[in-house]
C-alpha positions in Angstrom: 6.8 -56.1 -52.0 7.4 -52.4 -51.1 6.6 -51.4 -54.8 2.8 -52.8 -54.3 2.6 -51.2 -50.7 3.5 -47.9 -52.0 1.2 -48.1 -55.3 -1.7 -49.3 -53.5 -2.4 -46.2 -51.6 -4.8 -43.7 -53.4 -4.8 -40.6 -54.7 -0.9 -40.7 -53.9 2.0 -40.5 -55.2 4.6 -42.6 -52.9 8.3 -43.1 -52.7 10.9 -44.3 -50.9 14.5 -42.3 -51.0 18.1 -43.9 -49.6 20.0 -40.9 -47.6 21.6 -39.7 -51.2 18.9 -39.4 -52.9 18.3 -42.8 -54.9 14.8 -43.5 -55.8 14.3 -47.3 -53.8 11.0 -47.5 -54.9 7.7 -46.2 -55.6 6.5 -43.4 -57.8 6.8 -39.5 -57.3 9.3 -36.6 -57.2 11.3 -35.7 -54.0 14.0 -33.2 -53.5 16.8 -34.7 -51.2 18.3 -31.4 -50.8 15.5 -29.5 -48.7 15.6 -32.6 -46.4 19.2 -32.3 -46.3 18.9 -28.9 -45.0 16.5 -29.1 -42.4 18.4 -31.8 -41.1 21.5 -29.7 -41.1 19.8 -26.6 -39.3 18.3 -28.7 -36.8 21.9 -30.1 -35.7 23.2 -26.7 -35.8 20.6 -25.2 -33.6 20.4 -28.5 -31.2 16.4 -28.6 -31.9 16.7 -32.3 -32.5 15.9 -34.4 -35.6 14.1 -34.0 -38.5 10.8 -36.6 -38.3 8.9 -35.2 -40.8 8.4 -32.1 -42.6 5.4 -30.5 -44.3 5.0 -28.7 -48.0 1.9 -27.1 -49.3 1.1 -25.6 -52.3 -1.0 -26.6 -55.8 0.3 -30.2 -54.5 0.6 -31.5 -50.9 4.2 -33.4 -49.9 4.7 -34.8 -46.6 8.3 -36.3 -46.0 9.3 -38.8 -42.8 12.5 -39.8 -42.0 13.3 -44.0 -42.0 15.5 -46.0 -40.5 19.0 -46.5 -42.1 19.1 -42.6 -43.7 16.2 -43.2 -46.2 12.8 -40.9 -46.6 9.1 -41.8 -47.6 7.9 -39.4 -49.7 4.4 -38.8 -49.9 2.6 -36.3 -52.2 -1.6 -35.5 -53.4 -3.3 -33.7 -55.1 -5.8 -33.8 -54.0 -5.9 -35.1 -50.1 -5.1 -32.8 -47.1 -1.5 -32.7 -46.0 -2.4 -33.8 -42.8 -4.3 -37.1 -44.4 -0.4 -38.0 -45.9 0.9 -37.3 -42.7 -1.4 -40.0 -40.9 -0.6 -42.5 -43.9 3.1 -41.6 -43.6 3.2 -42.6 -40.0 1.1 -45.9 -40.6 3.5 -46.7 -43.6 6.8 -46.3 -41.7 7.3 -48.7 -39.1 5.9 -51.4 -42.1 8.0 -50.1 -44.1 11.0 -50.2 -41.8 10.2 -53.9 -41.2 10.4 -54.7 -44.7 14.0 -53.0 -45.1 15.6 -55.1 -42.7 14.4 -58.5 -44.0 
């Protein structure tokens, strides 16, 4: 079930990441380490949490943080960043309901 939510959106590349860096499901690249350490420099400055984090270049990646420790991972080439932000917030509390059954 979350494999066919993930490879029905368009244009993206989607998935889902557990806390050390296994692929759950979905298709795409993401680097558990940069999440890691924005996590860990938002502790050490007491900024908060990391929700979601932003990365633009020749492709756009937008990254939200799931219950349980796992990440969606959301990446275009051709959509605006802020267009994978809007899907990753629509995705997640679906997504979240679909870990816990």
């Amino acid at each position: 079930m979350l494999n066919r939510l993930l490879s029905n959106i368009e244009q993206i590349d989607a998935c889902l990441i557990t806390g050390d860096g296994h692929q759950i499901s979905g298709e795409g690249e993401a680097n558990i380490d940069l999440l890691h350490q924005a996590m860990k420099m938002a502790a050490s400055l007491e900024i908060g949490q990391v929700e979601e984090m932003w990365f633009e270049g020749e492709d756009v990646c937008t990254v939200r943080t799931i219950k349980g420790g796992c990440s969606l991972w959301l990446s275009s080439k051709t959509l605006p960043v802020g267009r994978l932000s809007h899907e990753a917030r629509f995705l997640q509390p679906v997504i979240e309901d679909l870990i816990e059954v």
